[in-house]
C-alpha positions in Angstrom: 81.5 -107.7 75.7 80.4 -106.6 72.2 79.6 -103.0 71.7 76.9 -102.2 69.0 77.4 -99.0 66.9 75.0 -96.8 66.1 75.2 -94.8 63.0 74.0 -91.4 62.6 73.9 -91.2 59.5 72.4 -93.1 56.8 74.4 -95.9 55.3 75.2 -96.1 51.7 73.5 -98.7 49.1 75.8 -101.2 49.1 77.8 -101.5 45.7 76.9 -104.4 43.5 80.3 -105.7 43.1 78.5 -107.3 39.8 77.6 -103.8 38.7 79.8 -101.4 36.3 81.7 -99.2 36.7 81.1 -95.4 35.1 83.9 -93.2 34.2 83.1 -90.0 35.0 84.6 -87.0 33.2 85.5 -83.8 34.4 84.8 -80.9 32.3 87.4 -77.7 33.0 85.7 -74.1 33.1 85.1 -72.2 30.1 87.7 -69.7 29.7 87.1 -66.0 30.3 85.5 -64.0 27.5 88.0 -61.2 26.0 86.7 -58.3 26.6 85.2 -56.0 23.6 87.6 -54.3 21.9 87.2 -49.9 23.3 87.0 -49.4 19.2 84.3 -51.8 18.9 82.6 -50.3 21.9 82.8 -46.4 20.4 81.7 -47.1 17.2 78.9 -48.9 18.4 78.0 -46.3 20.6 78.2 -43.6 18.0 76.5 -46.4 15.2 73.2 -45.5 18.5 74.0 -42.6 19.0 73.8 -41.1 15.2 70.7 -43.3 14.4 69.1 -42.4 17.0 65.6 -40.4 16.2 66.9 -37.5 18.1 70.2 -36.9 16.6 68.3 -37.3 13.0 66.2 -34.5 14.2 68.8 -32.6 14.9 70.5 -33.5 11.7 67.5 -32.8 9.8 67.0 -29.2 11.4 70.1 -28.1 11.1 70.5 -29.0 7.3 66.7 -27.6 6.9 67.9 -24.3 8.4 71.5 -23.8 6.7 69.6 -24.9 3.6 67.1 -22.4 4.3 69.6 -19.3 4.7 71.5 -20.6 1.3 68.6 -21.2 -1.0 66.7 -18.5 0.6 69.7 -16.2 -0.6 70.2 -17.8 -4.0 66.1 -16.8 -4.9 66.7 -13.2 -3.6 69.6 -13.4 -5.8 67.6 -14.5 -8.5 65.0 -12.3 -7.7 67.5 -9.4 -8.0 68.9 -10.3 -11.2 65.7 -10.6 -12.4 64.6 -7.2 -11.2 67.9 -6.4 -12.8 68.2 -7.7 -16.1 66.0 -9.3 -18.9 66.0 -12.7 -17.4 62.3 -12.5 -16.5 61.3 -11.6 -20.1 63.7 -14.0 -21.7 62.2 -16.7 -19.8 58.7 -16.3 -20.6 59.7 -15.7 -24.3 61.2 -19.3 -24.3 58.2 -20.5 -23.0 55.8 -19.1 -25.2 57.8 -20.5 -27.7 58.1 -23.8 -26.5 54.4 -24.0 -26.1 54.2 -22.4 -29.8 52.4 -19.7 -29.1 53.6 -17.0 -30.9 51.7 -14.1 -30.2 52.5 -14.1 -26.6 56.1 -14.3 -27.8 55.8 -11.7 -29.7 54.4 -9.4 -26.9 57.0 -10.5 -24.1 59.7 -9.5 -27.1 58.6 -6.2 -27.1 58.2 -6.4 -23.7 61.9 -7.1 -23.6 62.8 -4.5 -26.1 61.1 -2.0 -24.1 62.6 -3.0 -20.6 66.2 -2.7 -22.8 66.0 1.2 -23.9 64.4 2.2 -20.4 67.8 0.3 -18.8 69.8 2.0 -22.2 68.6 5.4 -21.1 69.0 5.1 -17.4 72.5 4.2 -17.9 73.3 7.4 -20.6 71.9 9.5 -17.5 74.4 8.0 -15.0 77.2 9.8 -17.5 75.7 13.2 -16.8 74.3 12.2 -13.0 78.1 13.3 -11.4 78.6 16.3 -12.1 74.9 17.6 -12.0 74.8 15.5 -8.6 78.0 17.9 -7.9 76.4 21.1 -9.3 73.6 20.2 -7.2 75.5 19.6 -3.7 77.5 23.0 -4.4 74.2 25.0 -5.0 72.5 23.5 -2.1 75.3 23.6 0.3 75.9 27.2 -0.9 71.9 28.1 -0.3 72.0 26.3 3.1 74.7 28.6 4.2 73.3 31.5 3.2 69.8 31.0 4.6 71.5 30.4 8.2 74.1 33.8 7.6 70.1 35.4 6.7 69.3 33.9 10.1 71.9 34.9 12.6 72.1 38.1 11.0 68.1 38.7 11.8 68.9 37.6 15.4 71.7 39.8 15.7 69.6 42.9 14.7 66.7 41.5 17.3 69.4 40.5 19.9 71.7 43.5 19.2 74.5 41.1 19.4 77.4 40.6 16.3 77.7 37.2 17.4 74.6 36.1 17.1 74.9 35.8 13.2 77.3 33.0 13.3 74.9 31.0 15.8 72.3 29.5 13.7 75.7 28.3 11.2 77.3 26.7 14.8 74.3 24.9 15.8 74.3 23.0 12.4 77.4 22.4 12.9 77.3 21.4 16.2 74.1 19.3 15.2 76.5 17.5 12.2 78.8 16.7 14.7 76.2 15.1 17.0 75.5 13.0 14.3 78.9 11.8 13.1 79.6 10.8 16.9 76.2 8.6 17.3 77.3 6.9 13.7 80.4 6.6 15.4 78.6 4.9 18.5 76.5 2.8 16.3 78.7 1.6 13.4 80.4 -1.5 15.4 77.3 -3.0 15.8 75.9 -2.4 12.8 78.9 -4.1 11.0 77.8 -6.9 13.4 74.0 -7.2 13.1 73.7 -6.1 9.6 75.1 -9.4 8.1 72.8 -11.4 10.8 70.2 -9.4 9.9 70.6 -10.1 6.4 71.1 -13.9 6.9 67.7 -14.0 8.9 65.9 -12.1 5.7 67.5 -14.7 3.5 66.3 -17.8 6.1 62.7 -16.2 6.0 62.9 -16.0 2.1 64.1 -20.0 2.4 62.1 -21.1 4.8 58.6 -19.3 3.0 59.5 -21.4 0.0 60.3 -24.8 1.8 63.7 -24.4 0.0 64.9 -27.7 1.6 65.2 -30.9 0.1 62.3 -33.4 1.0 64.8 -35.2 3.9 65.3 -32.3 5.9 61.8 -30.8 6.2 60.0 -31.4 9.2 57.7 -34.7 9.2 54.4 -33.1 8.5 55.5 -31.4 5.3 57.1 -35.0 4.5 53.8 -37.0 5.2 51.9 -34.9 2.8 54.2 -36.4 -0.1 53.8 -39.0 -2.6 56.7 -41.3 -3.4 58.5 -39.8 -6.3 57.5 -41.8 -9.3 60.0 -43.9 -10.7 59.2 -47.0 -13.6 59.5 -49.7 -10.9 56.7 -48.0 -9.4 54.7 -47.5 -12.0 55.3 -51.2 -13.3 54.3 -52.3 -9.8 51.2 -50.5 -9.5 50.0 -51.8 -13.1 51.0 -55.0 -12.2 48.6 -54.9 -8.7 45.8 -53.3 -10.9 43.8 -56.6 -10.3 43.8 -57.1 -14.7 45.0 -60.9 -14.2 46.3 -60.7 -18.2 48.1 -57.7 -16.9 49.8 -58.6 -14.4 50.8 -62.7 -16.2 51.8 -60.2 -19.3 54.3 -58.2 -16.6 55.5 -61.6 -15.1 56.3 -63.2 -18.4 58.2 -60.3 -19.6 62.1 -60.6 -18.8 62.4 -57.2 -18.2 60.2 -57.5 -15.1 57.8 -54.9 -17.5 60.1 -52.0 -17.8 59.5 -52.4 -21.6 56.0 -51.2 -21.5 56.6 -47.8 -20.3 58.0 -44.7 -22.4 60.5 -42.2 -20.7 58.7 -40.1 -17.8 59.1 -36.7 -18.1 58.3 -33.5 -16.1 55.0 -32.1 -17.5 54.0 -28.8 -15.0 53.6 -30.0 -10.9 53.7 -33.8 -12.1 55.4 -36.7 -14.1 54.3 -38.1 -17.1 54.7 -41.6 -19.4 53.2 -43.3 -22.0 52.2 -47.1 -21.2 52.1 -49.8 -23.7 49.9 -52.2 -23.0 50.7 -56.3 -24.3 48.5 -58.0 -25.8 44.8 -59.0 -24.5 44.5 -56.1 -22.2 42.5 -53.2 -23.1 42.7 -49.3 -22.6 39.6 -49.0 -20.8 40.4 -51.7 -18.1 43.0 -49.2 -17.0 40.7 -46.7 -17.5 38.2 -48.1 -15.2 40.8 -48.5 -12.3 42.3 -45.0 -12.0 41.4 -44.7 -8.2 43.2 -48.1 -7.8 46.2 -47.2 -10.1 46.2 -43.6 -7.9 46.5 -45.6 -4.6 49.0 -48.0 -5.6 51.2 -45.0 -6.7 50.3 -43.5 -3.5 48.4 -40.6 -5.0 44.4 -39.7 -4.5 42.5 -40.4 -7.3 42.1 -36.7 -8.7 45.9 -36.6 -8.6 46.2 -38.7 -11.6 44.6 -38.3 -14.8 44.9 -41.2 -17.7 43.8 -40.4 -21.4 44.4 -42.4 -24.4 46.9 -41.4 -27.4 47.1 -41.6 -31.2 49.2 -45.0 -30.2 47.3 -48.0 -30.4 47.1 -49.8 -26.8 48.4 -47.0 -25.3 47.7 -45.1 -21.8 49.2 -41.9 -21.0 49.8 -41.2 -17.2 50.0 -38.2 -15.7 50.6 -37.8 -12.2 50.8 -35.3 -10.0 52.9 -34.5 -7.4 51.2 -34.5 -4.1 49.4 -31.9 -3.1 50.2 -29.7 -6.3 46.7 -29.3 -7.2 45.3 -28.2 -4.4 47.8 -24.9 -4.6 46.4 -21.8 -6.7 47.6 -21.0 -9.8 47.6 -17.2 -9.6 45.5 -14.1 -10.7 44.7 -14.0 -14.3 46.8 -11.7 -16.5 43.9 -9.6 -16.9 43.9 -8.4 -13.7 47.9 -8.2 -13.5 48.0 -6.3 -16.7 46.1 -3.2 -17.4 47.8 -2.8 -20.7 46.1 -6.0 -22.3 43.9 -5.6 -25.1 41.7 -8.4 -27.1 41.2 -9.8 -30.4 38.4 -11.3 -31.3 39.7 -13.0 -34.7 43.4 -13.8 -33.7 43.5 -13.2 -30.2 43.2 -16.3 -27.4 41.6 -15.4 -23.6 44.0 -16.2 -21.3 42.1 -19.0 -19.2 44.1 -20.9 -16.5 46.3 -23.4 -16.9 46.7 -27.0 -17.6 48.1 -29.7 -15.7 51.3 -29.1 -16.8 51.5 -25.6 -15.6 51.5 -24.2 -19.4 49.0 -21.1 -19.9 46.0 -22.2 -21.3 44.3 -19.6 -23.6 41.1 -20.1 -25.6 40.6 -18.7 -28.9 36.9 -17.5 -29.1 36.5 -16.7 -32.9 33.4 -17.6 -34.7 32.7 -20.7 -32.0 29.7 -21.0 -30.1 30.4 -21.8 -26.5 28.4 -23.8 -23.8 29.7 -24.4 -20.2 28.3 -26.9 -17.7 28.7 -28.2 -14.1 27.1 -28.7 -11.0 26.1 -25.4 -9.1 28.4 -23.5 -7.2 31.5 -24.6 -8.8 32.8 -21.5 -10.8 30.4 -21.7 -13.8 29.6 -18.2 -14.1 33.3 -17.2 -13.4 35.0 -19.2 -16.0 32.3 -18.0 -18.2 32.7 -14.4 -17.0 36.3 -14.4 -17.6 36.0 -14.9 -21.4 33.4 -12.3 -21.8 36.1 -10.0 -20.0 38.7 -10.4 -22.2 36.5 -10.4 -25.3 35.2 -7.3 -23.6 38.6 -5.2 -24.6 38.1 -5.8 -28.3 36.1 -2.8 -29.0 34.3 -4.3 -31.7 32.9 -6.6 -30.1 28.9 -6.4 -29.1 27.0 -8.1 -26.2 23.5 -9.2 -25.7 23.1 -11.2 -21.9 20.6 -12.6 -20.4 21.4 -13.6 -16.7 18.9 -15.8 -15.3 20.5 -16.1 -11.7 19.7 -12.4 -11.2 22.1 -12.1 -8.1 24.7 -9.2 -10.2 27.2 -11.7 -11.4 26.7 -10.1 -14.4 26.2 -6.1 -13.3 29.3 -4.9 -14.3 28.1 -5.5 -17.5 25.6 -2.7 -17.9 26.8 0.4 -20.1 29.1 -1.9 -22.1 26.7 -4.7 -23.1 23.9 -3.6 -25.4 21.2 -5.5 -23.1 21.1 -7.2 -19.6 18.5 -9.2 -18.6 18.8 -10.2 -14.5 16.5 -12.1 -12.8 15.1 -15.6 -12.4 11.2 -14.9 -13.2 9.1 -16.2 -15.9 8.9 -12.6 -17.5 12.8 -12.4 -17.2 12.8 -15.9 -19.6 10.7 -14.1 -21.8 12.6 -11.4 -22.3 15.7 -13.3 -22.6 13.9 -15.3 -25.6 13.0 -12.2 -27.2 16.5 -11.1 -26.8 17.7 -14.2 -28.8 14.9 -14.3 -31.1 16.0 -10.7 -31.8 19.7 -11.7 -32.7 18.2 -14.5 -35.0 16.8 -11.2 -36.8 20.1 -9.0 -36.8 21.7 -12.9 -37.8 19.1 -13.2 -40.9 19.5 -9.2 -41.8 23.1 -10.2 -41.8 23.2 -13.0 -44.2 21.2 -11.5 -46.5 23.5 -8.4 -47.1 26.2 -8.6 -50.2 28.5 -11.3 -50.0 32.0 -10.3 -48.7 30.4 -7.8 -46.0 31.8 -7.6 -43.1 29.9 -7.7 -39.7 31.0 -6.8 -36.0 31.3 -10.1 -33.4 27.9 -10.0 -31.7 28.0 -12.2 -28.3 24.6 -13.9 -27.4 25.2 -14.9 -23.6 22.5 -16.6 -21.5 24.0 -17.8 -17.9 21.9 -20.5 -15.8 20.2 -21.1 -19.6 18.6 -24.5 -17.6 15.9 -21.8 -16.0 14.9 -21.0 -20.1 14.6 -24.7 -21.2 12.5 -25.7 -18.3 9.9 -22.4 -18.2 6.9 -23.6 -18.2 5.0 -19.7 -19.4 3.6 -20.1 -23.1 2.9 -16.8 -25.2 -0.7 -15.9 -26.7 -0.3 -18.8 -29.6 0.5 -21.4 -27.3 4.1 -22.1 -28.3 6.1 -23.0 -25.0 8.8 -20.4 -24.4 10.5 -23.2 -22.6 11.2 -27.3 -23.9 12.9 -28.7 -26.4 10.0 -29.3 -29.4 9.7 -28.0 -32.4 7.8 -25.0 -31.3 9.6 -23.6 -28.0 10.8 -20.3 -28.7 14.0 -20.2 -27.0 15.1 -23.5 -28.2 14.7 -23.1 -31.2 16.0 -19.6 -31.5 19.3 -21.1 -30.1 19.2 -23.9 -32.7 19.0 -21.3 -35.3 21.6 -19.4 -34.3 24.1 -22.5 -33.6 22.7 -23.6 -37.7 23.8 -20.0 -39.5 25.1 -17.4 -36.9 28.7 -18.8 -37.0 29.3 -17.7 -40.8 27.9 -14.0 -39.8 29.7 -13.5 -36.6 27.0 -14.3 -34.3 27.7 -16.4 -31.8 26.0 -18.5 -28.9 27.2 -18.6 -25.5 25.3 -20.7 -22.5 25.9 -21.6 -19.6 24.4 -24.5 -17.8 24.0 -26.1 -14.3 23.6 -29.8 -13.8 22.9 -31.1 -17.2 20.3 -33.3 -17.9 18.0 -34.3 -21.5 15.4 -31.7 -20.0 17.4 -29.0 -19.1 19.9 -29.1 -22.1 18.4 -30.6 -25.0 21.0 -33.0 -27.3 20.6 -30.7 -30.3 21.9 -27.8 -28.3 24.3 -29.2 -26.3 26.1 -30.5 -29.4 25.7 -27.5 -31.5 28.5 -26.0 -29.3 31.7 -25.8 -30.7 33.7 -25.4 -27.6 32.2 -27.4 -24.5 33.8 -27.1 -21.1 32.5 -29.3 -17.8 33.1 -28.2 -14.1 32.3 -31.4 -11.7 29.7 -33.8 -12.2 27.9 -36.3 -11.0 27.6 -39.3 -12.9 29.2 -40.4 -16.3 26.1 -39.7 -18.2 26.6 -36.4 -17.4 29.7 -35.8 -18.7 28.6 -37.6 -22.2 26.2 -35.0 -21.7 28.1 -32.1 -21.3 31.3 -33.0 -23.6 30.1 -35.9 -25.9 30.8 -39.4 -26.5 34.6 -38.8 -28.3 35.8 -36.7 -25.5 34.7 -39.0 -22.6 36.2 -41.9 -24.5 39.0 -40.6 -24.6 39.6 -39.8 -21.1 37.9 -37.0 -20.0 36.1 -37.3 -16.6 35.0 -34.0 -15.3 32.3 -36.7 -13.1 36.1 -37.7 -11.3 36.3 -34.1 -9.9 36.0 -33.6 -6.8 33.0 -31.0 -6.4 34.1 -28.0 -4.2 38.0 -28.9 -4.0 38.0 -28.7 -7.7 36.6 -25.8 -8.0 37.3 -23.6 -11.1 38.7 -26.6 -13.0 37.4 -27.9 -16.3 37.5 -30.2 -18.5 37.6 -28.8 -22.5 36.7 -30.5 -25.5 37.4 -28.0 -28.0 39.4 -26.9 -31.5 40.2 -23.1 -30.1 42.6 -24.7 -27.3 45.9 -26.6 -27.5 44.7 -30.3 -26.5 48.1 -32.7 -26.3 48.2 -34.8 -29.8 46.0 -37.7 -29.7 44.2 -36.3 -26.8 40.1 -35.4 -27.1 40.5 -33.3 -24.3 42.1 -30.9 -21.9 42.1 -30.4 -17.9 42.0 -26.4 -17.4 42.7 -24.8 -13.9 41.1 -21.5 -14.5 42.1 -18.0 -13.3 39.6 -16.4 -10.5 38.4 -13.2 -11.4 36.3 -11.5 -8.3 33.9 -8.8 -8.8 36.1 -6.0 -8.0 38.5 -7.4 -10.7 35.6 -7.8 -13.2 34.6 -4.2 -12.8 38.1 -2.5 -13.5 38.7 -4.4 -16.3 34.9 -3.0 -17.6 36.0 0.2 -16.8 38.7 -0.5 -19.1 36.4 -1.7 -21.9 33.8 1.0 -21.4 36.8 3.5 -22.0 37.4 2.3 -25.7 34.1 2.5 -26.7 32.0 5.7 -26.8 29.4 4.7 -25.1 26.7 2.4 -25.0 23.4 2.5 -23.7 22.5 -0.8 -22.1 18.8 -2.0 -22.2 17.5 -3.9 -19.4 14.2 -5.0 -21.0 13.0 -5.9 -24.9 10.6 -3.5 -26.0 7.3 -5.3 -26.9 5.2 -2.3 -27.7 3.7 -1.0 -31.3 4.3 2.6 -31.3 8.2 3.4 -31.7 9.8 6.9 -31.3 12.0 6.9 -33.7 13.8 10.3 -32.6 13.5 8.7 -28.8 15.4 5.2 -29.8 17.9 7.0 -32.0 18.8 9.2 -28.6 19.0 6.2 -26.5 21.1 4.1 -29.2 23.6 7.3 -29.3 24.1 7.1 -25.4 26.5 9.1 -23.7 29.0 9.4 -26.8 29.7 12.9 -28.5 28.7 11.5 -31.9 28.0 8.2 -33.4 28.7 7.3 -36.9 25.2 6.7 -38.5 26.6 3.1 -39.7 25.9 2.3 -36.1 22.9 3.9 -35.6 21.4 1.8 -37.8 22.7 -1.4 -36.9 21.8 -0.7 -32.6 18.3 0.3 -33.7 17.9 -2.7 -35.7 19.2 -4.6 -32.5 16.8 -2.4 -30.3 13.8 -3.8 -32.1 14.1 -5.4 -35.7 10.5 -5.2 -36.9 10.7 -1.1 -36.7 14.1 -0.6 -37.4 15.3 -4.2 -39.5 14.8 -2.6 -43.0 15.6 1.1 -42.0 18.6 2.6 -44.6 20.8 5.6 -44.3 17.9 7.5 -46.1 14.8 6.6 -43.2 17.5 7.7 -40.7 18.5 10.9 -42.5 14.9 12.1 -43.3 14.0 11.6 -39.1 17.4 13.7 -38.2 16.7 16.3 -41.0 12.4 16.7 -39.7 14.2 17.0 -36.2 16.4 19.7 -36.9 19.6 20.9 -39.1 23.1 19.3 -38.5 22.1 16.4 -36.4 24.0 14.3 -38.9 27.1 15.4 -40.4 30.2 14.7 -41.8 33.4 14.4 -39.9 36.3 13.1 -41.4 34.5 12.2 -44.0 32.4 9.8 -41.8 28.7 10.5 -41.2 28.0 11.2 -37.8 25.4 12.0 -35.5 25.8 14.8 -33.1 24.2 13.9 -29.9 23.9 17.1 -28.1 22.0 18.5 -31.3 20.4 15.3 -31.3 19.2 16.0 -27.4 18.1 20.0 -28.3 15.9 18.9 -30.7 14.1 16.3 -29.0 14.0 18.2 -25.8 12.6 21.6 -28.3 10.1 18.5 -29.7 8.9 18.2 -26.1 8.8 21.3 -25.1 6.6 22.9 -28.1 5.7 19.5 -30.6 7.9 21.5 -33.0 10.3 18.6 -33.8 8.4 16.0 -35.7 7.7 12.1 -34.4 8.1 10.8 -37.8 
């Protein structure tokens, strides 16, 4: 019997005995890996662990603070030694010398000299100071105890006790001793917290002045700075200028365009370097980039300034470091120093200063002046500021018109000879007048004998737009306002910028927002110095500083108005401009109104007194005993040289051809000894003057003649 098998599990294909046979190969196991080294592992861990943004923090603070306690204590060091010694003066004296001005060397050299025998003497008294300090202690110590024997023995008589005149003597004692044991009790810690106390001054002194390198500050002081500018930089951004002959020139060149630049060199709160442009590329195609050049050095655009040298395809950089600009640059050293005086002919007004951080100071003599700008952009101030200096040169005399009429100018009054405030019509009239008037004291002047001598006279009209653009005309017709041949104030200016130089009378204006109506060509460029707050448009600035100047680099348009506020840019033969520069980039001093008036009150003390007219007097019938009184003012007497000379300025058809005679024969009818001789000077004596006008008054018995 055959038994049939079941399988349960599937059979296998059979094997095709035809078929070959594969060799199969087995593979072993990889081998273990080694483990990492423990070195490996630390120094990768501390690798993390010190690049981590935490521990550079940490780094960072640390170094910021240590660096903060040690350079905070190395300024009040210097601050000390400079408190100390000569250092102070010495520096400035090197730098008035380096910047060639020699006058201001001179006066810190004094300066110096005087600081020297105040230290000299101090030191002589410190050979007498011991023993009078000894004589002193002895004396006092020797009073003291007998004022408190005086004491006890008054109590004892009221107490009818002996030993109450020992008491008041034991209670100071007693009181001495108190205080040896609390500086006993208080010494240990003061040996402690006295040093820490010290190093927290020092790290507040550090930390006021960022005295840390750029690294370790914290990262929102770092953000706010530009790379540091290095010629690979600069060669980059020229070369990504978008100038295609440019950047082929810097490709082609083996040293990768290193050749075109000069050395860069510290010039104030920036760098600065000379570029030499190859061949085919022009100056004013950098020119015309300078917000692209600025962003590729990672500046803003008013952060770098390009002007064109003596060199020919040449472009000098200067470039600020970030953020320097926007710092001030201090109170002007009128303000700081009450000892400054002026001088018209050799002295220079202390301004501002430029980009480099050199003082920049103005020299005023025998140049008319015109400043411009948009409104609200420090104008008046800038223009204030000279006047202010000039202002302490007592020979100097001032006729101003103000036609803002808002007391920028008020300070003014008993030091300038007349003020004219307000915006009106009437107030342009009487400015015009005012000029016309020192056309006549100009004409009187050129006609005296050659080799005479005359007194600075300042003509000043601020906001002198408002007089070009009146519209009033006067009885003939003639425009007050325009620019034609028959406008009174124009062409009273014109005259005076024609002749007034060579006689000391000189043409100050200042201007808002220039255009061919409001500042005629012939005006504008009769200016010998011309200075430009922010602008508008280019035009403007050709306006305000001419053709040259803007060709050569100056933008005042580039300013930014309102951040730039107080800077301008001057085109001018009174200031140091850089050699084959047409211009200069001022940052002026600020001067508020409470400033302006103390250093008036300084200029009305050297003068003896000046009465200020706020009006021209239109009218016929002159007083002449009345106009002398008011000339005289508040001053005890008043050589009869300037008599003359303010009644010719108070009204030169009555007074223009007056001599010493008319004046003596009108002081003689009024009364004897009005004028006199003193020091062999004739003077008039104003309270005489005064009786005999107020006996004319009273009784008619002074003659009007």
């Amino acid at each position: 019997m055959t038994e049939n098998v079941v399988h349960l599990h599937k059979s296998p294909e059979p094997v095709d005995p035809d078929a070959s046979v594969t060799t199969l190969t087995v593979v072993p196991d990889a081998p273990p890996v080694r483990p990492v080294p423990l070195w490996v592992r630390s120094g990768r861990a501390v690798t993390a662990a010190a690049t981590a943004d935490g521990t550079k923090t940490t780094v960072r603070a640390v170094a910021r603070h240590g660096l903060y306690t040690f350079n905070g204590g190395r300024i009040v060091a210097r601050r000390t030694w400079d408190g100390r010694t000569g250092a102070r003066y010495e520096r400035m004296l090197r730098a008035a010398e380096a910047a060639g001005n020699y006058e201001v060397a001179e006066e810190w050299e004094e300066r110096l000299q005087r600081f020297r025998d105040a230290r000299h003497r101090r030191r002589m008294d410190l050979l007498h100071s011991p023993v009078e300090v000894a004589k002193g202690a002895a004396v006092g110590t020797g009073m003291g105890i007998g004022a408190l024997v005086a004491l006890g023995i008054v109590m004892a008589i009221n107490n009818g006790e002996v030993k109450d005149v020992i008491t008041p003597l034991a209670a100071t004692i007693d009181f001495i001793a108190t205080l040896i044991r609390i500086v006993q009790i208080v010494w240990p810690y003061a040996v402690v917290l006295g040093p820490l106390f010290a190093l927290l001054g020092m790290w507040a002194v550090g930390s006021k002045q960022q005295a840390a390198p750029q690294w370790a500050l914290p990262a929102n002081v770092r953000s706010g700075e530009g790379e540091p500018i290095t010629p690979s930089i600069v060669v980059k951004a020229l070369r990504d200028l978008g100038v295609p002959a440019l950047r082929n020139a810097i490709k082609e060149m083996g040293d990768a365009g290193a050749s075109m630049l000069g050395p860069i060199t510290i010039a104030g709160c920036g760098v600065e370097v000379d570029v030499t442009l190859p061949s085919g590329v022009s100056t004013n195609e950098v020119q015309n980039k300078r917000r692209k050049l600025a962003e590729n050095l990672t500046r803003h655009e008013h952060e770098v300034f390009i002007t064109i040298p003596q060199a020919a395809r040449t472009v000098r950089l200067w470039v600020a470091d970030s953020g320097a600009l926007d710092e001030p640059i201090g109170p002007s050293p009128l303000v700081t120093d009450e000892t400054m005086t002026a001088n018209y002919k050799t002295g220079r007004a202390p301004w501002g200063q430029d980009l480099r951080g050199d003082a920049a100071a103005l020299s005023l003599y025998q140049r008319h002046l015109l400043i411009t700008g948009l409104s609200n952009q420090g104008k008046t101030v800038a223009l204030r500021s000279l006047a202010l200096w000039l202002s302490l040169d007592k020979s100097v005399q001032f006729l101003m018109g103000d036609l803002k009429g808002v007391g920028d100018w008020a300070m003014f009054d008993g030091l300038a000879s007349t003020l004219i405030q307000g915006p009106t019509d009437e107030h342009v009239i009487q400015v015009t007048e005012m000029v016309e008037g020192a056309v006549a004291e100009m004409n009187r002047r050129i006609q005296a004998p050659p080799g005479t001598v005359f007194p600075p006279l300042i003509v000043l009209v601020d906001e002198a737009q408002v007089a070009f653009m009146c519209p009033a005309k006067d009885e003939d017709k003639r425009p007050y306002g325009g620019a034609k041949a028959n406008s009174r104030y124009f062409m009273a200016v014109r005259k005076i910028h024609n002749q007034g130089r060579a006689v000391n009378v000189l043409m100050w204006q200042g201007t808002q927002d220039p255009t061919n109506e409001n500042l005629p060509k012939l005006v504008r460029e009769g200016a010998h110095t011309r200075a430009s707050l922010a602008l508008g448009t280019e035009s403007q600035a050709r306006m305000a500083l001419g053709d040259k100047a803007v060709d050569g680099g100056a933008a005042p348009n580039l300013l930014r108005p309102g951040l730039d506020r107080g800077t301008l840019v001057v085109a001018s033969d009174g200031i140091t401009i850089p050699a084959g520069q047409s211009s200069i980039t001022v940052r002026t001093h600020y001067i508020d109104d409470d400033g302006a008036e103390a250093i008036t009150d300084r200029a009305k003390a050297l003068r003896d007194g000046v009465t200020t007219l706020h009006a021209i007097d239109r009218s016929e019938d002159r007083d002449p005993l009345a106009d002398i009184a008011s000339v005289v003012g508040d001053a005890a007497r008043v050589r009869t040289k300037d008599v003359l000379t303010r009644l010719s300025m108070l009204n030169e058809d009555a007074y223009g051809d007056w001599s010493f005679t008319d004046l003596k024969r009108v002081l003689d009818d009024a009364g004897p000894d009005i004028a006199y001789k003193s020091d062999g000077v004739m003077v008039v004596h104003r309270d005489r003057l005064t009786r005999a006008l107020a006996n004319r008054d009273a009784d008619g018995s002074a003659s009007a003649e």
